[in-house]
N, C-alpha and C positions, 0 to 999 in steps of 0.2 A: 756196967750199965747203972743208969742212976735210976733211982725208984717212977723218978714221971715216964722215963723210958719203957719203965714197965707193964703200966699202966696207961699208956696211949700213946701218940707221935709227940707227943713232948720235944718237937725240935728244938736245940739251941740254939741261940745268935750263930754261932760258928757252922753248925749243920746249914739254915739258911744262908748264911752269906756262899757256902758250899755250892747247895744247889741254885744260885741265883751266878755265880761266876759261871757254872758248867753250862745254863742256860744261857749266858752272855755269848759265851765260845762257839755253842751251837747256830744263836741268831748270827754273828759275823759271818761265821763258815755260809749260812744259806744266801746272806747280805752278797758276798762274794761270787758265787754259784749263778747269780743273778744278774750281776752284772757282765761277768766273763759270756752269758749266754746272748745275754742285750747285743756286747759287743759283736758277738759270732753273726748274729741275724742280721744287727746293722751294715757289716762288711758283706754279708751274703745278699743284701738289699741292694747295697752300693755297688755292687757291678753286677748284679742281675740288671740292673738300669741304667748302666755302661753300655751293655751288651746290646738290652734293646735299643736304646740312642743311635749304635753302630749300625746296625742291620737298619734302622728308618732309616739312616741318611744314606746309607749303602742304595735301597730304596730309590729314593730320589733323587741322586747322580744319575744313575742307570736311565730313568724316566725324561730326563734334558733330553 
């Protein structure tokens, strides 16, 4: 350890670039998370409203 180490966070350029890459990794990974989710809901939206479409017009054939 170097003496500023000693004596406080004395980070280095290298320590910072460190914790600035591990937080890069971290936002991607949640960036990802995010959208895989978005997807999951928009496909559970899109035929939840298939389904209902079916059953109105099912509906109103029956009703002629």
């Amino acid at each position: 350890m170097s003496r500023k180490d000693e004596q406080g966070l004395g980070l280095s350029a290298d320590d910072i670039a460190l914790i600035a890459g591990i937080l890069l990794v971290i936002a991607d990974a949640v960036a990802l998370l995010a959208i895989l989710k978005a997807r999951e809901e928009k496909s559970t939206t899109g035929s939840e409203l298939s389904t209902i479409a079916e059953i109105s017009r099912k509906k109103t054939r029956g009703k002629r």
